[in-house]
PDB file with SEQRES, HELIX, SHEET and CRYST1 records, atoms N, CA, C and O in Angstrom:
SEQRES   1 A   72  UNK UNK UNK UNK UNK UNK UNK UNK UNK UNK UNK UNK UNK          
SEQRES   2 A   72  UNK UNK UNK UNK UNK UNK UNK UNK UNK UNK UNK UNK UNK          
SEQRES   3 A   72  UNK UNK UNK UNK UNK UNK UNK UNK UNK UNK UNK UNK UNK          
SEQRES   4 A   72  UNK UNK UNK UNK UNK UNK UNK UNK UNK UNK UNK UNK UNK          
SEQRES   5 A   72  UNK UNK UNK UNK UNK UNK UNK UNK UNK UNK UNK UNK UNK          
SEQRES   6 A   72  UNK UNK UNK UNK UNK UNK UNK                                  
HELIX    1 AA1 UNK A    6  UNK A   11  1                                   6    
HELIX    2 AA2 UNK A   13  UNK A   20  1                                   8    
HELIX    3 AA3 UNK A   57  UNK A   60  5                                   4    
HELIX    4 AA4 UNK A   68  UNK A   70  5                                   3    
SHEET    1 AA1 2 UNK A  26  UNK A  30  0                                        
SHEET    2 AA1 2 UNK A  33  UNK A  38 -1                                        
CRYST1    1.000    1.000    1.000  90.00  90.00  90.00 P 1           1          
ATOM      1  N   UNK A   1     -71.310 111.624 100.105  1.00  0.00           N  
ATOM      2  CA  UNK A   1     -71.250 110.572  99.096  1.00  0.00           C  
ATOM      3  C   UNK A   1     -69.807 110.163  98.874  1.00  0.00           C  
ATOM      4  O   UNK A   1     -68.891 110.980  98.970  1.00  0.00           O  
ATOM      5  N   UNK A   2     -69.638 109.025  98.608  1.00  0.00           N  
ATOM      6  CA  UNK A   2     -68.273 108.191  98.595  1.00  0.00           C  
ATOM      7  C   UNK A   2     -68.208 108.316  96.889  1.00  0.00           C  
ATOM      8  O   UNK A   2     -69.165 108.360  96.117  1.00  0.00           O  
ATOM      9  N   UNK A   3     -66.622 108.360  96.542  1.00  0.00           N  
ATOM     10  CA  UNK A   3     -66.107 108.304  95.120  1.00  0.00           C  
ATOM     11  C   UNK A   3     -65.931 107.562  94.762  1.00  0.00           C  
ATOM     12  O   UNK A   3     -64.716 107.376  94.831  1.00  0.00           O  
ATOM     13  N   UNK A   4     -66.665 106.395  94.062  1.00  0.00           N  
ATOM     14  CA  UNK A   4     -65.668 104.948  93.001  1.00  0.00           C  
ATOM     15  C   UNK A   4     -65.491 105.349  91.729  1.00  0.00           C  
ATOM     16  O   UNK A   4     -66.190 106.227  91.221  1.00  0.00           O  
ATOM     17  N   UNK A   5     -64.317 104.592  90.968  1.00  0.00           N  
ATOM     18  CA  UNK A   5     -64.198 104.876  89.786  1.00  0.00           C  
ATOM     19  C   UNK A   5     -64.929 103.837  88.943  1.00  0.00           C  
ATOM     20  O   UNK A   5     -65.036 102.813  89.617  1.00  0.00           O  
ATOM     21  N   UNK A   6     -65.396 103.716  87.910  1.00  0.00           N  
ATOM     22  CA  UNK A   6     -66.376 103.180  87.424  1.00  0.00           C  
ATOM     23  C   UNK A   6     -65.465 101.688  87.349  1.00  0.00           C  
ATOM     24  O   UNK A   6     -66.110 100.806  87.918  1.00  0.00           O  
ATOM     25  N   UNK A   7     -64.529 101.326  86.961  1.00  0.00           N  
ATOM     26  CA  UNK A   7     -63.687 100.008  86.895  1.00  0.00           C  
ATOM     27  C   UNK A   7     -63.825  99.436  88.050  1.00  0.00           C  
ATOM     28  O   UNK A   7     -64.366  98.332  88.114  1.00  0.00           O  
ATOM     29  N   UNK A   8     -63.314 100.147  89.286  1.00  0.00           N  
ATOM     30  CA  UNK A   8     -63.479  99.378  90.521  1.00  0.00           C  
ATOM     31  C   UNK A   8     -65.373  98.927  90.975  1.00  0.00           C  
ATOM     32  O   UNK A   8     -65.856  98.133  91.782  1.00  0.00           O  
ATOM     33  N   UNK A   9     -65.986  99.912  89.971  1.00  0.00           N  
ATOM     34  CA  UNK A   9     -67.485  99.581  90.421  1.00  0.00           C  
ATOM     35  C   UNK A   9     -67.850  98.002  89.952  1.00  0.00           C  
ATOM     36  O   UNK A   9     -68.418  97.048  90.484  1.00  0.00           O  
ATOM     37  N   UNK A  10     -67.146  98.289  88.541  1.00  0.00           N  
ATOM     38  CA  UNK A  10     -67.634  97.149  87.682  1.00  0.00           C  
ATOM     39  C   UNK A  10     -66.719  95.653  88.781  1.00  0.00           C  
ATOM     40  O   UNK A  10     -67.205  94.526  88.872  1.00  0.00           O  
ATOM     41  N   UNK A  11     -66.026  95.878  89.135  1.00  0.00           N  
ATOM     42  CA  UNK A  11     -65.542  94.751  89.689  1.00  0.00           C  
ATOM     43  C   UNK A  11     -65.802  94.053  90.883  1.00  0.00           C  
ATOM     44  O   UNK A  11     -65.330  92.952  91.166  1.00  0.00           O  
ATOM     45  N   UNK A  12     -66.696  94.837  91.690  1.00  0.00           N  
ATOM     46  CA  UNK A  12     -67.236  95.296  93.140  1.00  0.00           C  
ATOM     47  C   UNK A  12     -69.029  95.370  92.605  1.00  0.00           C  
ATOM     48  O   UNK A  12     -69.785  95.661  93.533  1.00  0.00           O  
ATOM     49  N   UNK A  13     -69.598  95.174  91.460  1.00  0.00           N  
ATOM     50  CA  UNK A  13     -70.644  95.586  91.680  1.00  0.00           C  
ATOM     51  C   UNK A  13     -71.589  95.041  92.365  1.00  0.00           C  
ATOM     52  O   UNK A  13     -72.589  95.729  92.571  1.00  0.00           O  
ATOM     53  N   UNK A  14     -71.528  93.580  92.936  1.00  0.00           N  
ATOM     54  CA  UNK A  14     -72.636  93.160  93.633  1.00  0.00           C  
ATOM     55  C   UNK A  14     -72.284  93.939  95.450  1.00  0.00           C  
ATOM     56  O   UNK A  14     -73.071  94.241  96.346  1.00  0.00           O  
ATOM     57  N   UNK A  15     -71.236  94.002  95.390  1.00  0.00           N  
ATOM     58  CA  UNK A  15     -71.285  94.407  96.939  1.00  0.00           C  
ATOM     59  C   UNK A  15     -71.136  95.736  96.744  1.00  0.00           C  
ATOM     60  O   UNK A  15     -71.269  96.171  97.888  1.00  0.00           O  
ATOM     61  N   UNK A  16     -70.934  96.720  95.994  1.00  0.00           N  
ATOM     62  CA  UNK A  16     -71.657  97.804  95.995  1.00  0.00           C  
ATOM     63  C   UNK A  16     -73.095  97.950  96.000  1.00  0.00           C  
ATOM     64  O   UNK A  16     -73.646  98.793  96.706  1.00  0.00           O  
ATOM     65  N   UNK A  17     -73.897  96.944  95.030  1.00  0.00           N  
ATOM     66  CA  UNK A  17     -75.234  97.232  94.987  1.00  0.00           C  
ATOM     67  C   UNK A  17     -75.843  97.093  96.734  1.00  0.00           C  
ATOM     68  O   UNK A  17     -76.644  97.747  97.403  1.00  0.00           O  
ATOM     69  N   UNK A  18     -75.149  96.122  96.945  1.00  0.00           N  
ATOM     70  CA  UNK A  18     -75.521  95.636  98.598  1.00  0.00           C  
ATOM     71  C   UNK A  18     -75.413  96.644  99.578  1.00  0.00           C  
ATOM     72  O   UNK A  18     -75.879  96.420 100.696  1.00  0.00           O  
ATOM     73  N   UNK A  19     -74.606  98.245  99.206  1.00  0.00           N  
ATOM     74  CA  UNK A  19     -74.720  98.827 100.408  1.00  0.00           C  
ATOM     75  C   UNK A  19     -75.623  99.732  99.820  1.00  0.00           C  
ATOM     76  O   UNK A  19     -76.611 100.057 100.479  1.00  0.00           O  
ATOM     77  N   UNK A  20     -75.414 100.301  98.437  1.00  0.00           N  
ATOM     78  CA  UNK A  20     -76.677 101.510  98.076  1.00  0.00           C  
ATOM     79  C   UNK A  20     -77.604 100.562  98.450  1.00  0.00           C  
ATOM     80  O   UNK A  20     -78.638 101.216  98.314  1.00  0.00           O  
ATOM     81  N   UNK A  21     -78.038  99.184  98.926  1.00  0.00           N  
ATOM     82  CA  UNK A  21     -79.509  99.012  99.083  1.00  0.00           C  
ATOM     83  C   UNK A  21     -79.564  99.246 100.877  1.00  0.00           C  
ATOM     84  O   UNK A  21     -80.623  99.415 101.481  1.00  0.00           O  
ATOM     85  N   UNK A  22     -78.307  99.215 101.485  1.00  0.00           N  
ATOM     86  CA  UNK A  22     -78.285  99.631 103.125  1.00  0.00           C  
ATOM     87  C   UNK A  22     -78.291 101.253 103.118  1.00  0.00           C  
ATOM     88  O   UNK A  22     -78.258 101.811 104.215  1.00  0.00           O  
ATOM     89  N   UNK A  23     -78.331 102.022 101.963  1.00  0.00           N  
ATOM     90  CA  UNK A  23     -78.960 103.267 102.438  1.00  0.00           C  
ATOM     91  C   UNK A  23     -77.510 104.389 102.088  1.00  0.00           C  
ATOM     92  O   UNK A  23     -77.563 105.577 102.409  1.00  0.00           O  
ATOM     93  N   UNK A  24     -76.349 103.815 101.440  1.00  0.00           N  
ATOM     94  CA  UNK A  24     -75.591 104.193 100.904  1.00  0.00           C  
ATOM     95  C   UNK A  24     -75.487 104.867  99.439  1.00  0.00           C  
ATOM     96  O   UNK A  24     -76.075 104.469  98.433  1.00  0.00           O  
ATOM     97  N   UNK A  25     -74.569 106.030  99.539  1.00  0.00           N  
ATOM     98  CA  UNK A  25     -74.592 106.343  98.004  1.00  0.00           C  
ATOM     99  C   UNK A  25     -73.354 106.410  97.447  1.00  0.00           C  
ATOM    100  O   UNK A  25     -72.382 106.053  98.113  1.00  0.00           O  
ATOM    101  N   UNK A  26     -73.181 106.961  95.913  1.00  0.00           N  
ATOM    102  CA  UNK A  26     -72.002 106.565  95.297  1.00  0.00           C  
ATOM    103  C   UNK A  26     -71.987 107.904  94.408  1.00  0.00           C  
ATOM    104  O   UNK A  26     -73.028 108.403  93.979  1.00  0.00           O  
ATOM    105  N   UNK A  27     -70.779 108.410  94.183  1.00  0.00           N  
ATOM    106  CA  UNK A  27     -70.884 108.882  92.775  1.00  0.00           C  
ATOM    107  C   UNK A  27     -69.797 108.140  91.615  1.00  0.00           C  
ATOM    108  O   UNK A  27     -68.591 107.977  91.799  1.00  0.00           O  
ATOM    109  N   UNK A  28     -70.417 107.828  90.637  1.00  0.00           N  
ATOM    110  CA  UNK A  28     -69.226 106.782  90.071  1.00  0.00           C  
ATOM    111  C   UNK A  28     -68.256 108.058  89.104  1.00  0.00           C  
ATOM    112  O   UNK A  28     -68.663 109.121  88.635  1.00  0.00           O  
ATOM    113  N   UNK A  29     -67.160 107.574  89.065  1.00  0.00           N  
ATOM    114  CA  UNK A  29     -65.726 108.422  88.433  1.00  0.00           C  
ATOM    115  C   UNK A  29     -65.350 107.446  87.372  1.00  0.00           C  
ATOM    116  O   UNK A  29     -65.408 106.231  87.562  1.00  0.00           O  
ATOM    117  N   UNK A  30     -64.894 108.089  86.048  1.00  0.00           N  
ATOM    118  CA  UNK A  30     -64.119 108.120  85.059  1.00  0.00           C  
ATOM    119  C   UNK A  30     -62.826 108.975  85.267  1.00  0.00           C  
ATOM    120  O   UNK A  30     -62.856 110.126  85.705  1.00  0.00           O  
ATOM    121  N   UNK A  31     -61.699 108.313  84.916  1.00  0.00           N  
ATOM    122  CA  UNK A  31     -60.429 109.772  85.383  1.00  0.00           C  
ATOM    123  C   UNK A  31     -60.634 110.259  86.498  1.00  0.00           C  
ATOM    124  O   UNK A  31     -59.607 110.730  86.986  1.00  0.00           O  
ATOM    125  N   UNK A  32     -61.673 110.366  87.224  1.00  0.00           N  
ATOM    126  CA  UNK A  32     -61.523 111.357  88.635  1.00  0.00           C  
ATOM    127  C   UNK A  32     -63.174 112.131  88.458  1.00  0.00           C  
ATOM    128  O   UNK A  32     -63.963 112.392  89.366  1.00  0.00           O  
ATOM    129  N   UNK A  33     -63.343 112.375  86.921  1.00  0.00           N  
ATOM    130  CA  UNK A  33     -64.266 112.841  86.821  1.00  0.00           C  
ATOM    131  C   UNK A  33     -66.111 112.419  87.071  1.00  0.00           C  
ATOM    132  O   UNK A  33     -66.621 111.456  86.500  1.00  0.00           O  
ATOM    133  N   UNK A  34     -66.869 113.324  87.990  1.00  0.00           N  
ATOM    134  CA  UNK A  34     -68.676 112.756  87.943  1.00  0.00           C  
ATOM    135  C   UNK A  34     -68.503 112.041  87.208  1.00  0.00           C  
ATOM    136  O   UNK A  34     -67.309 112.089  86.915  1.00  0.00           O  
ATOM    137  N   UNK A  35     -69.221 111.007  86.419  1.00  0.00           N  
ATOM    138  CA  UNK A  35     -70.403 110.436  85.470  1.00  0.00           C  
ATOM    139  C   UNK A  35     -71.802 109.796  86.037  1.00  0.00           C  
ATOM    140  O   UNK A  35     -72.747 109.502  85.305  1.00  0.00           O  
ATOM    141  N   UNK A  36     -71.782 109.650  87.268  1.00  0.00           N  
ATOM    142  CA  UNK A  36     -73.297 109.103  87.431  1.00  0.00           C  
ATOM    143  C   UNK A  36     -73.187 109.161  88.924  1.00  0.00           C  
ATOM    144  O   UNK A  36     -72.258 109.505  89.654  1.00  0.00           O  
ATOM    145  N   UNK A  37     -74.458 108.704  89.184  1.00  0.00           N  
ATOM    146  CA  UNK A  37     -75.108 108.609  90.825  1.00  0.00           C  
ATOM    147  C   UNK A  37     -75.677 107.320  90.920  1.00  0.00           C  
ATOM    148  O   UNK A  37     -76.618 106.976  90.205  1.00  0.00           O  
ATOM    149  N   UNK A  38     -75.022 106.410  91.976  1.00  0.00           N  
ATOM    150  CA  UNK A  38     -75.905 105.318  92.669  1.00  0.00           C  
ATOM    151  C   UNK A  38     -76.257 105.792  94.255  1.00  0.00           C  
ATOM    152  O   UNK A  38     -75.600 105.983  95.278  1.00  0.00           O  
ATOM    153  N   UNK A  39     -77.771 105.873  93.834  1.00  0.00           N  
ATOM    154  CA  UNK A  39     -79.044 106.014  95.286  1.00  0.00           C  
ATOM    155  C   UNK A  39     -79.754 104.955  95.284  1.00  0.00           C  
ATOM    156  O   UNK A  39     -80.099 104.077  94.492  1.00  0.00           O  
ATOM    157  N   UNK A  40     -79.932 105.317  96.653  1.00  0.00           N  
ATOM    158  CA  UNK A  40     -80.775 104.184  96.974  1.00  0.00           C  
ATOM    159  C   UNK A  40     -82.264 104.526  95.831  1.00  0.00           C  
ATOM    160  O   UNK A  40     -82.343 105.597  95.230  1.00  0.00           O  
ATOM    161  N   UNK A  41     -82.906 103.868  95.751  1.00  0.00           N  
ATOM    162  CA  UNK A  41     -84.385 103.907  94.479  1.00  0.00           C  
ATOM    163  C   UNK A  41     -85.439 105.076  95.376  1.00  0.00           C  
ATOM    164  O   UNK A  41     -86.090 105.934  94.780  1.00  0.00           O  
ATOM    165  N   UNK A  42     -85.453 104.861  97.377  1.00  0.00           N  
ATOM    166  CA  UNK A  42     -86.494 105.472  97.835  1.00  0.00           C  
ATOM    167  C   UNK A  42     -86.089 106.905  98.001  1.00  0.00           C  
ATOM    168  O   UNK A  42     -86.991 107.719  98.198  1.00  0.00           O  
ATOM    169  N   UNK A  43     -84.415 107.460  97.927  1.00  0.00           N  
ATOM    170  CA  UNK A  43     -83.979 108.462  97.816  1.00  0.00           C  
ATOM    171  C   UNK A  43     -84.824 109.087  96.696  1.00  0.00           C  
ATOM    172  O   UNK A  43     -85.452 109.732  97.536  1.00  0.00           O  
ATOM    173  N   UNK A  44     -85.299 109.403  95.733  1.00  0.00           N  
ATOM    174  CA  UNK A  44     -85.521 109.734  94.839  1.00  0.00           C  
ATOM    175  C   UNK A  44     -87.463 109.438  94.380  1.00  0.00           C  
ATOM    176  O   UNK A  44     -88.145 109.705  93.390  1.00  0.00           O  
ATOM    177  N   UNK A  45     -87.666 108.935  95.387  1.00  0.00           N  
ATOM    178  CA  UNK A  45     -89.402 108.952  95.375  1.00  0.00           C  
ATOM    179  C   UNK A  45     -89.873 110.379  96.280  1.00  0.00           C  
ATOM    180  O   UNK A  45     -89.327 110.633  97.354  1.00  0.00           O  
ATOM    181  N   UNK A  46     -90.729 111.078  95.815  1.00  0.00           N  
ATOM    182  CA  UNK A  46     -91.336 112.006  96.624  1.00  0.00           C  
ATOM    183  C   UNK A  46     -91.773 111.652  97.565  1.00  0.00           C  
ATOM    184  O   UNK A  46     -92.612 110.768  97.395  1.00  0.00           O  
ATOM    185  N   UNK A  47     -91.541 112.031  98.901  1.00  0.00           N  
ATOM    186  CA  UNK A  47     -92.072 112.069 100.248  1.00  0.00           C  
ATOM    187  C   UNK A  47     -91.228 110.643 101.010  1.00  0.00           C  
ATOM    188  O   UNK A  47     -91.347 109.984 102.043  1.00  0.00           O  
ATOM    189  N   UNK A  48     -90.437 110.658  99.932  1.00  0.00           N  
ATOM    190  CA  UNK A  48     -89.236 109.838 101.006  1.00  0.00           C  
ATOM    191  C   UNK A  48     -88.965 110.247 102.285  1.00  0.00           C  
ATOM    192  O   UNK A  48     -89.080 109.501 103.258  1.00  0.00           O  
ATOM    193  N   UNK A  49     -88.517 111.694 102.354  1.00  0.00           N  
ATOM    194  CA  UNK A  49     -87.985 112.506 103.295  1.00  0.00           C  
ATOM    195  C   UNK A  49     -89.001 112.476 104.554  1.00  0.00           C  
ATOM    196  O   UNK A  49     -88.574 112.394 105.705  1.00  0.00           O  
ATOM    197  N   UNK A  50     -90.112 112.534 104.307  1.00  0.00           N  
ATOM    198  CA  UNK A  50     -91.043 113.365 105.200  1.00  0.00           C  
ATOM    199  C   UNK A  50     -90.578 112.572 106.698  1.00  0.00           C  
ATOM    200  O   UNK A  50     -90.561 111.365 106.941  1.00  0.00           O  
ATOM    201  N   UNK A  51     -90.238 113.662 107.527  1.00  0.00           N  
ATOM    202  CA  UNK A  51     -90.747 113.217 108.964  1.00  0.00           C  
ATOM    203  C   UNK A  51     -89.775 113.277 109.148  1.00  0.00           C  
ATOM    204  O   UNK A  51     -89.482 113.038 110.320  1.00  0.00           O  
ATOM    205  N   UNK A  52     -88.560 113.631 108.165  1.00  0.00           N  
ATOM    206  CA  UNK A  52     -86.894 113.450 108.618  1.00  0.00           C  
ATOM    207  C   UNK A  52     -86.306 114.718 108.344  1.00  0.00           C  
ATOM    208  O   UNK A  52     -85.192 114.982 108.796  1.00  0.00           O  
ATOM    209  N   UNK A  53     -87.057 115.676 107.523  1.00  0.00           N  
ATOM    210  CA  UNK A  53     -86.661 117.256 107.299  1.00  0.00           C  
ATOM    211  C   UNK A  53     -88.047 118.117 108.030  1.00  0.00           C  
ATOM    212  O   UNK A  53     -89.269 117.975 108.069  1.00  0.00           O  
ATOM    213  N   UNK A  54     -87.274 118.836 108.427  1.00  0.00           N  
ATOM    214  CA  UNK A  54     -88.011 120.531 109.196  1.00  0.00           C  
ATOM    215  C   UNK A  54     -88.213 121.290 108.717  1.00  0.00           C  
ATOM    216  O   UNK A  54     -87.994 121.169 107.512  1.00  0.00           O  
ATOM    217  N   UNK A  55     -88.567 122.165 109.009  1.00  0.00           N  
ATOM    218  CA  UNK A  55     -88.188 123.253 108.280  1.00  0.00           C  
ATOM    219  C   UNK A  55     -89.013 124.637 109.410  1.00  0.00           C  
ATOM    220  O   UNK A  55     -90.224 124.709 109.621  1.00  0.00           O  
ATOM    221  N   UNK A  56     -88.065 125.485 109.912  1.00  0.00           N  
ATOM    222  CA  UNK A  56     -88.428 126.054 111.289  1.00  0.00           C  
ATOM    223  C   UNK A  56     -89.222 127.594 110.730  1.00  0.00           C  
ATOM    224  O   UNK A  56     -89.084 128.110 109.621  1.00  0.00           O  
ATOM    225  N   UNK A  57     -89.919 128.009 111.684  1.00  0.00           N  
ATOM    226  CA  UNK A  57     -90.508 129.434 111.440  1.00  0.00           C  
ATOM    227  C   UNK A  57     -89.791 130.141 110.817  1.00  0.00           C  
ATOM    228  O   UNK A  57     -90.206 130.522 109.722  1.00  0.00           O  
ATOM    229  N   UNK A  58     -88.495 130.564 111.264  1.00  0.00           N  
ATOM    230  CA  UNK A  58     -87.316 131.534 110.853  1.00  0.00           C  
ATOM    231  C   UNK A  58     -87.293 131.392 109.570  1.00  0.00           C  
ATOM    232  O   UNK A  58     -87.141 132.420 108.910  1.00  0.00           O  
ATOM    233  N   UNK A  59     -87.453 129.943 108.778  1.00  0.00           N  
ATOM    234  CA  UNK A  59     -87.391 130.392 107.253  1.00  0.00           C  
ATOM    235  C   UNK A  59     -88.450 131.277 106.868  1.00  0.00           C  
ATOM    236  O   UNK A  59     -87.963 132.377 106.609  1.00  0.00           O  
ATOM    237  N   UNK A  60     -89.263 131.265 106.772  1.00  0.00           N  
ATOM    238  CA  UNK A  60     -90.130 132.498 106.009  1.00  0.00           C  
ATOM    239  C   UNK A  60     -90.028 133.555 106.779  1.00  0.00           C  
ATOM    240  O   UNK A  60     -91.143 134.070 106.856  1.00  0.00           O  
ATOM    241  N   UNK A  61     -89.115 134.235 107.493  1.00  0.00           N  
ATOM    242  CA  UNK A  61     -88.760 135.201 108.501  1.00  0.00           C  
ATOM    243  C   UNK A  61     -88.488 136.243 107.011  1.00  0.00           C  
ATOM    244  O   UNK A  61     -88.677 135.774 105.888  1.00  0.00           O  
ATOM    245  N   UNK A  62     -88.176 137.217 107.160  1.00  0.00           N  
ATOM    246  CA  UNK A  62     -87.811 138.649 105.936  1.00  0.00           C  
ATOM    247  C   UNK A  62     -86.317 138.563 106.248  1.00  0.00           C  
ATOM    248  O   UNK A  62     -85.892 138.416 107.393  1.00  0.00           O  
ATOM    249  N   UNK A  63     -85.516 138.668 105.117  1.00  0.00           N  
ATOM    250  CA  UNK A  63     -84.224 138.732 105.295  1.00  0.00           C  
ATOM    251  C   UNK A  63     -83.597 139.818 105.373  1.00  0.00           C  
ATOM    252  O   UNK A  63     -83.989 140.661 104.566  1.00  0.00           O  
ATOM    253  N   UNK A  64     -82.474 140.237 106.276  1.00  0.00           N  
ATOM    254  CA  UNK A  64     -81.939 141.713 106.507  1.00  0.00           C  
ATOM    255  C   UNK A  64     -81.459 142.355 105.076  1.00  0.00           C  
ATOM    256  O   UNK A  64     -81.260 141.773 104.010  1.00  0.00           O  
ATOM    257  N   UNK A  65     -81.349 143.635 105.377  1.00  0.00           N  
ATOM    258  CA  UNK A  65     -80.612 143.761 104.212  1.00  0.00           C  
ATOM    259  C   UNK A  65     -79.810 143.961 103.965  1.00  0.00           C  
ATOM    260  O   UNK A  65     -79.577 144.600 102.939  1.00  0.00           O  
ATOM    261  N   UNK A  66     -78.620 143.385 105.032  1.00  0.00           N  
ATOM    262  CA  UNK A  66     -77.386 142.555 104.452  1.00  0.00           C  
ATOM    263  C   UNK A  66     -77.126 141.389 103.982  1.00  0.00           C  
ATOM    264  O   UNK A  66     -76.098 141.113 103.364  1.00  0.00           O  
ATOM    265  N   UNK A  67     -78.211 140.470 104.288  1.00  0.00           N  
ATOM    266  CA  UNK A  67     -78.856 139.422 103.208  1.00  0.00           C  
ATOM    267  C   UNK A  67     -78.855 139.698 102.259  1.00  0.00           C  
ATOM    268  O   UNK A  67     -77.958 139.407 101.468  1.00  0.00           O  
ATOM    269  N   UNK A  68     -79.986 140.445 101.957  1.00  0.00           N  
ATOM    270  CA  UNK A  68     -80.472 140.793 100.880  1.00  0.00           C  
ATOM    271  C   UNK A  68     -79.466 141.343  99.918  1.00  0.00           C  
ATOM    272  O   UNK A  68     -79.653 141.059  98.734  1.00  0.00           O  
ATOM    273  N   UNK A  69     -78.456 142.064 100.217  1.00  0.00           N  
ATOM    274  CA  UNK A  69     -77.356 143.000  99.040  1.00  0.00           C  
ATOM    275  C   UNK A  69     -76.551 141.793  99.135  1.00  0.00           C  
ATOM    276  O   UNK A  69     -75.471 142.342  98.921  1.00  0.00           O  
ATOM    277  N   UNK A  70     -76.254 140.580  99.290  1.00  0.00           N  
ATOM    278  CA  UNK A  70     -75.424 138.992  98.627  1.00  0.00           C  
ATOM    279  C   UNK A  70     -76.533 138.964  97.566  1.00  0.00           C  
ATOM    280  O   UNK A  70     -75.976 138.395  96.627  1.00  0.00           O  
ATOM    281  N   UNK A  71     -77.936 139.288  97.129  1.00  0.00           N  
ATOM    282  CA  UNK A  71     -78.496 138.817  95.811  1.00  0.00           C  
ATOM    283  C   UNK A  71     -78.620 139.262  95.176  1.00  0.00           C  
ATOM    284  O   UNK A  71     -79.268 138.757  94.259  1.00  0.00           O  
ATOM    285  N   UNK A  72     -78.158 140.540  95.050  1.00  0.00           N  
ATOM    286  CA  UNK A  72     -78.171 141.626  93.861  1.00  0.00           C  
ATOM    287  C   UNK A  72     -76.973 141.606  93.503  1.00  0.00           C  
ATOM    288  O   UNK A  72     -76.592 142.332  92.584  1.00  0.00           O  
TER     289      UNK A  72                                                      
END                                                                             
C-alpha cells in the first residue's frame, strides 16, 4: 500500500479515486501518521479473493515443537 497525506489526497482526489477503482490502495496520513484506508469496495466483499488464494496441505500439517515453543 502507497502513503498519501490526507492534504495531498484532498487535492488529488479525483485521480486518486481513479486508481483505487484500477485496483489500487492507499493508506491516508496526517503528520506521517495511519488515519484511514482507501480499497477498492470488492477488496472488502467476502469471496472477493476466491480462486486467487490457496491454501496447501502442509497447512493443517502438526507443527514441530520448535514451532510450537515460539507460542508459549
Amino acid at each position: 500500500m502507497r502513503y498519501v497525506d490526507v492534504e495531498k489526497a484532498e487535492a488529488t482526489w479525483l485521480d486518486l479515486v481513479a486508481r483505487v477503482e484500477a485496483g489500487e490502495a492507499f493508506v491516508l496520513t496526517r503528520k506521517g501518521a495511519p488515519v484511514a484506508c482507501l480499497t477498492p469496495a470488492n477488496a472488502r466483499i467476502p469471496g472477493a479473493m476466491m480462486g486467487q488464494i490457496s491454501i496447501g496441505p502442509e497447512f493443517f500439517e502438526p507443527l514441530l515443537d520448535s514451532e510450537l515453543d515460539g507460542w508459549e
